[in-house]
N, C-alpha and C positions, 0 to 999 in steps of 0.2 A: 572122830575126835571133836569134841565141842565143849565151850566154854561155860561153868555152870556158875552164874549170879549168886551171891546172898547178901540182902539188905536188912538193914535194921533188925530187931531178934532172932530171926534166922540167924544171922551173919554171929551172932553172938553165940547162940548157940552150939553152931559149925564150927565156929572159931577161924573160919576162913571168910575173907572175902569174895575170894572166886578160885575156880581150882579148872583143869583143864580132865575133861570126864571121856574115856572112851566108855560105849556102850554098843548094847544088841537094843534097846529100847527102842519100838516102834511108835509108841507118845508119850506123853508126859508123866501119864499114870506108871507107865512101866519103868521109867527113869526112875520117879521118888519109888518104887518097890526095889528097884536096885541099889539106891543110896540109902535110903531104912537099914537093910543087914549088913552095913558097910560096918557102923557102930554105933551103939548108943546113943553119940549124939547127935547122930543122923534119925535115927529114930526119933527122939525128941524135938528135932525140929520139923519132921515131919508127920507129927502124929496125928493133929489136928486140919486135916486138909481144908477146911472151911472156913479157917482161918489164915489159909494162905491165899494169893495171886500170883499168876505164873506169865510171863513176858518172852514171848518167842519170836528173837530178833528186835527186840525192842518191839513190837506188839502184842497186847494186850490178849490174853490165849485163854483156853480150857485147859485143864489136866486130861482131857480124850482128845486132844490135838496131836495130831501125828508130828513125828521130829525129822521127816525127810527133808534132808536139804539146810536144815537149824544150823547153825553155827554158835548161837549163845542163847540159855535157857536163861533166865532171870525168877528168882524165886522171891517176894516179898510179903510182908501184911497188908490188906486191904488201906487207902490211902484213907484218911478222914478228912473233912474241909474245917477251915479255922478262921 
């Protein structure tokens, strides 16, 4: 069991802020393949992978990062500077 993040349009589109995920996923990629056919607006937030950043325990990750041991995924958009 572990904890899955969603921020700023993610978060909107989920309609959740964070939910509490059991999985078989070995990384990242396998996770968002298992949340995609959850429902539509798991698809929609996840369609554009290139557009997302993925945070694994509060570090800064790939989507090919293994989930051993994770406790909290964190899903966001790239940060911009201002």
């Amino acid at each position: 069991m572990m904890d899955v993040v969603y921020f700023a349009w993610v978060r909107e589109r989920i309609g959740l802020p964070r939910e509490k995920v059991e999985s078989t996923a070995a990384t990242v990629s396998e996770l968002v393949a298992e949340l995609s056919v959850r429902e539509e607006r798991y698809a929609a937030a996840f369609a554009d992978l290139s557009a997302l950043r993925v945070a694994l325990d509060q570090e800064l990750s790939d989507f090919d990062a293994s989930l051993e041991g994770v406790r909290e995924v964190a899903f966001f958009p790239p940060m911009t500077g201002g």
